[in-house]
N, C-alpha and C positions, 0 to 999 in steps of 0.2 A: 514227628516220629523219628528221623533223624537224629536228636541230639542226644547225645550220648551220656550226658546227665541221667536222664528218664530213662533209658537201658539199661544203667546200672542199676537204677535205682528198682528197675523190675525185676532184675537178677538177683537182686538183695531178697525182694521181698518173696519170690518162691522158694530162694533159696534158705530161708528160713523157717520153710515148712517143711523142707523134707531135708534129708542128708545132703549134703553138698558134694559127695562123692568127688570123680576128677573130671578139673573145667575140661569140656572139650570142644575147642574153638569152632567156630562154625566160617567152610574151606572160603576162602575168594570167591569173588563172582567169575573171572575169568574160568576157576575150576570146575565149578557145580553146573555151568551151561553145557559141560564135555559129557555132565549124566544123561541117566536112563531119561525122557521127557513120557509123559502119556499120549497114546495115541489122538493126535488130532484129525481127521480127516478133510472139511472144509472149513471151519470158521481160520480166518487171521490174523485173528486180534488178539488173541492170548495164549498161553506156553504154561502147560507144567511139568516142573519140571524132578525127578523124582532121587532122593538122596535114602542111604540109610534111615537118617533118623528124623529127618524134614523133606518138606516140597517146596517147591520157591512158584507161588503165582506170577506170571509175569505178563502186562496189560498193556499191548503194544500200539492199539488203537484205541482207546476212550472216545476220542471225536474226530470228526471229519480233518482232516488234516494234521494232526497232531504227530507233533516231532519229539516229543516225550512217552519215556518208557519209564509204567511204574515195576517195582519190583516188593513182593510180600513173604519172609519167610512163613510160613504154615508151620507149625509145630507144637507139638503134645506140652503141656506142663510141666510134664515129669521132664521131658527132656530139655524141656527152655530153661527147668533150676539147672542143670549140670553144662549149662551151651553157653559158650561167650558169644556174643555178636559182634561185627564187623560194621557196624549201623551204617558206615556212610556208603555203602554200598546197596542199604534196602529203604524203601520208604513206609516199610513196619513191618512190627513183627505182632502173630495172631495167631492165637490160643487156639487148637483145634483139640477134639470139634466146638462148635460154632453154640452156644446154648442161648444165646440172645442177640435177634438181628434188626435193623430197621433197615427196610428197602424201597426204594423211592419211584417206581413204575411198576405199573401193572405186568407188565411182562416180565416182572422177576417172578411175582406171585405164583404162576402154575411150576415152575424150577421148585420151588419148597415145596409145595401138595407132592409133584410126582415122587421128592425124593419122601415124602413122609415127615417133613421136617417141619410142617406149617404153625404148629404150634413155635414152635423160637420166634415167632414174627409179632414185635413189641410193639409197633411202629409204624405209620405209613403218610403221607402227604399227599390229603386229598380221597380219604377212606370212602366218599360217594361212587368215586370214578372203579373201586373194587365190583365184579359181577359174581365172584367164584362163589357159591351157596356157603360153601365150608368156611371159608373165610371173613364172608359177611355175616357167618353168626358168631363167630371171634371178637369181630366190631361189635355188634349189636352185644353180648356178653361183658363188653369193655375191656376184653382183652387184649385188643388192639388200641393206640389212643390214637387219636388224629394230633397229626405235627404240621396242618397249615396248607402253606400252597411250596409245590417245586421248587418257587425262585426263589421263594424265601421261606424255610423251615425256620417252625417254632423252637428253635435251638433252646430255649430254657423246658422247654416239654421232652426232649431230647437225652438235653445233658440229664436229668430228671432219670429217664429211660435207664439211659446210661449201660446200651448194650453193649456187645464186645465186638460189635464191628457193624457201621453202613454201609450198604450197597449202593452207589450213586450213579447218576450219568449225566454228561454236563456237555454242553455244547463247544465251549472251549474252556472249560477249566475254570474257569473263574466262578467264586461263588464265594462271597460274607459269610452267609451259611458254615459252609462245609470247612471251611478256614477256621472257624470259631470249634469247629468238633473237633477238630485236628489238634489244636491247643488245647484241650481239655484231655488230649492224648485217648481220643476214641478213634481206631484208625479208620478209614475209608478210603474202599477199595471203587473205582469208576469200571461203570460196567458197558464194555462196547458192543453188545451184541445187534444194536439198531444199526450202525454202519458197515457191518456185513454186508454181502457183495449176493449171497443166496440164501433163499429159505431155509432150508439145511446146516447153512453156516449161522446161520442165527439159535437155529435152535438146537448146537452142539452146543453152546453158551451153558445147557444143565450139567456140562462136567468142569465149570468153573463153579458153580455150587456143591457139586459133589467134593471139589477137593476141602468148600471150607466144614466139610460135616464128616471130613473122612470116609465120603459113602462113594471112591471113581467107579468103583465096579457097579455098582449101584446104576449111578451115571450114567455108565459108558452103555451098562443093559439096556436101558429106555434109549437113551440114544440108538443105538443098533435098530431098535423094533419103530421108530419111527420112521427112521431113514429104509429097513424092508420095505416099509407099508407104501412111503412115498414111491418109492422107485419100482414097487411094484405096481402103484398105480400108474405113472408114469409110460410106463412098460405096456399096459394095457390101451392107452388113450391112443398108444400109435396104430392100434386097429382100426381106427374110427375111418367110417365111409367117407367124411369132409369134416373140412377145416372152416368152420363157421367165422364170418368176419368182425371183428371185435371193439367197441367202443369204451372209453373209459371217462370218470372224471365229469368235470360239468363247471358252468363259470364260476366265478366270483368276481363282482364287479365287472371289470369289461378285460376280464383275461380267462380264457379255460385252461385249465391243470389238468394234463397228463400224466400219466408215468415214462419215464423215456423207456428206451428200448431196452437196458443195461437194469436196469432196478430190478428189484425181487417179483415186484408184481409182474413184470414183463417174464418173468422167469415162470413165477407161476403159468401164465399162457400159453407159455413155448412148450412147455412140459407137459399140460391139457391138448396140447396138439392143434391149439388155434391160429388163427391168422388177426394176429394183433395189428393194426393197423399205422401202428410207430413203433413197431418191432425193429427197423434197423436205425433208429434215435441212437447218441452215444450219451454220455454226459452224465455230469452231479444234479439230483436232485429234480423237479417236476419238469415238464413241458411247459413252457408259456407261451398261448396258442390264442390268437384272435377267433370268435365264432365262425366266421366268412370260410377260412382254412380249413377249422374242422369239419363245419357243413360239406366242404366241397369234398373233403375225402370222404367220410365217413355216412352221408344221407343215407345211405342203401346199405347199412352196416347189419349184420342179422340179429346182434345182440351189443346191451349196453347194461355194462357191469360199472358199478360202486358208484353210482352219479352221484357226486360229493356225498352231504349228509344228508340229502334231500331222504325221507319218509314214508313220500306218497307221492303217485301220479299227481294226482291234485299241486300239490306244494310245487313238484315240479314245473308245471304248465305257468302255476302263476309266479313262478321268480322267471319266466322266460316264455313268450308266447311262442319263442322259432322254434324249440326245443320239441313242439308238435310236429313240427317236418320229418323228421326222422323218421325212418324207416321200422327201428324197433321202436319206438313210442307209439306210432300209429300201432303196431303189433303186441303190443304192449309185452315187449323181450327183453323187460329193465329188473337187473336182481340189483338186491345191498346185501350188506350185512349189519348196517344201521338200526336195522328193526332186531334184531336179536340183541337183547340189553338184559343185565343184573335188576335184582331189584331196584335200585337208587337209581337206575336207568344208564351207568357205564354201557359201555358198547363191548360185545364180551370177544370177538373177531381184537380190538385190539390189546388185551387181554392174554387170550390163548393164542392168537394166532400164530406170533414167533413161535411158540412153543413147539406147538402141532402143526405144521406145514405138513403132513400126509394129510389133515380134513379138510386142510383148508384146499390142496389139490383135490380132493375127490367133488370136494363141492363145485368146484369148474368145471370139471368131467362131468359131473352130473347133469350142469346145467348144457355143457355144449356138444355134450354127447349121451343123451341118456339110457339110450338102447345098451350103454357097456357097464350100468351101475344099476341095473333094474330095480333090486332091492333098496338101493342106496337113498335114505334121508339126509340132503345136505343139514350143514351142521350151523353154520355160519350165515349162508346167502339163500334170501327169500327174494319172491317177485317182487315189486312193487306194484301195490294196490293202488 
């Protein structure tokens, strides 16, 4: 998207649709960071940033550690025929609004439904792993095509596609794939809302889709009403008469995964008003915990949440005979959210869960305080049976 070949060559071709009127250059980067930006409240991964006659997306965390910064002019048609660009300053320039997308996780998918956009979604990798009803009859219709697996997108079903922008996310950037779309001058924008630091910060992530559909206000609305609902549930957990003792995770092989104390999930607990039991963990990324360790903290734990993908008591008992020792297994105090699945059987907690962090807090409330959600059907997390 860089070369300035292909930038001309697209100023040529709008600008042969409509009147050429007068170029008007489009300012430095140095200038346009000094503009108005849209309110972000916690996500830190992205900036917009907001001009007369464009926005500039700016994507400062993609993945874990990432020392590169992408930059996207946004801009109308109309105004792209009459705007010179400064290319070596942006890593593309996109047509808003957005009329055709392919997006590569599940957790882009509820960002289009809220904004109303779900129809533009041409594309996906791995259309089983989809649970939204609305969107799996899109599939099922063949509105949607399936483009393969993650690592490796069916790039000739793609280019095929040929929409006006993919949504990606990469662990560190590399990717054959996404290389091959890039050269075909399909831009693609990397979406960091999984390396978010809070629930909340993840799922303000909907006003970097608003900006590609020209809907911020839009956006920024649903955003507002999720983050009310969270922090008013939040608000309310701190009435709770106790703080229930909290288990998580479950082995694989001969190491059990935690969440450390710093992750969103540990956040979600903090917030529920529980007593997480690696609540003061620092660190990237899971806990790696020998059984012996865990046992000895947590036997007399009151409640154990998300034990891996396990399904059922049953299943559990027989991947681990110790796993009976526990204090909520004997009590049988084990929820998931495992068992709530799309039809294809995706798991729909990861799905919406970035989204909706207010259900996914109330569902903890519920479960570890119920007396303050009476009414309240979790949405996500069941027992295990």
């Amino acid at each position: 998207m860089k070369k300035v070949a292909f930038l001309f060559i697209f100023i040529i071709f709008y600008s042969c649709k409509q009147d050429k009127g007068i170029s008007v250059p489009l300012p430095p980067l140095e200038t346009v960071t000094k503009a108005n930006t849209t309110s972000i409240d916690y996500a830190e991964g992205f900036t917009i940033i907001n001009n007369s006659n464009h926005d500039i997306l700016e994507i400062k965390s993609p993945w874990p550690n990432s020392e590169q910064t992408f930059r996207y002019v946004l801009i109308s048609a109309e105004e792209a025929a009459k705007t010179t660009f400064m290319s070596d300053q942006y890593d593309g320039i996109i047509l808003t609004p957005i009329k055709t997308i392919v997006v590569t996780s599940t957790t882009h998918i509820p960002a289009l439904e809220l904004l109303g956009v779900e129809e533009t979604l041409s594309g996906f990798p791995g259309t089983d792993y989809v649970s939204s009803e609305k969107t799996r009859t899109r599939i099922e219709n063949k509105e949607i095509r399936e483009l393969g697996k993650n690592e490796g997108i069916n790039t000739e079903v793609l280019l095929d596609i040929n929409p006006n922008v993919v949504v990606a996310f990469g662990v560190d950037g590399k990717s054959k794939s996404l290389e091959t779309i890039k050269k075909a001058n399909i831009p693609v924008i990397y979406n960091g809302d999984w390396v978010e630091k809070s629930p909340l910060a993840k799922a303000e992530w909907i006003k970097f889709f608003g900006a590609l559909y020209n809907k911020n206000k839009e956006a920024d609305s649903i955003f507002k009403r999720i983050k009310k609902d969270y922090n008013t549930a939040k608000t309310l957990a701190k009435n709770a008469r106790n703080k229930p003792t909290i288990l998580c995770g479950a082995m694989h092989k001969d190491v059990w995964y935690l969440p450390n104390g710093t992750s969103t999930e540990a956040q979600f607990l903090k917030d529920a008003n529980t007593n997480y039991l690696w609540s003061n963990t620092t660190g990237k990324g899971s806990l790696s915990l020998n059984f012996e360790v865990v046992f000895e903290k947590a036997k007399n734990a009151n409640l154990w949440l998300s034990p891996s993908y396990y399904t059922s008591i049953e299943a559990l008992e027989k991947a681990n005979a110790h796993y009976t020792n526990f204090d909520a297994f004997k009590n049988k105090k084990i929820y998931t959210f495992s068992n709530t699945t799309g039809k294809t059987g995706g798991v729909l907690y990861y799905e919406l869960g970035t989204a909706r962090p207010d259900l996914v807090l109330k569902d903890i409330i519920k479960i570890c305080h119920p007396e303050l959600l009476k009414d309240y059907k979790p949405f996500f997390f069941k027992a295990l049976e």
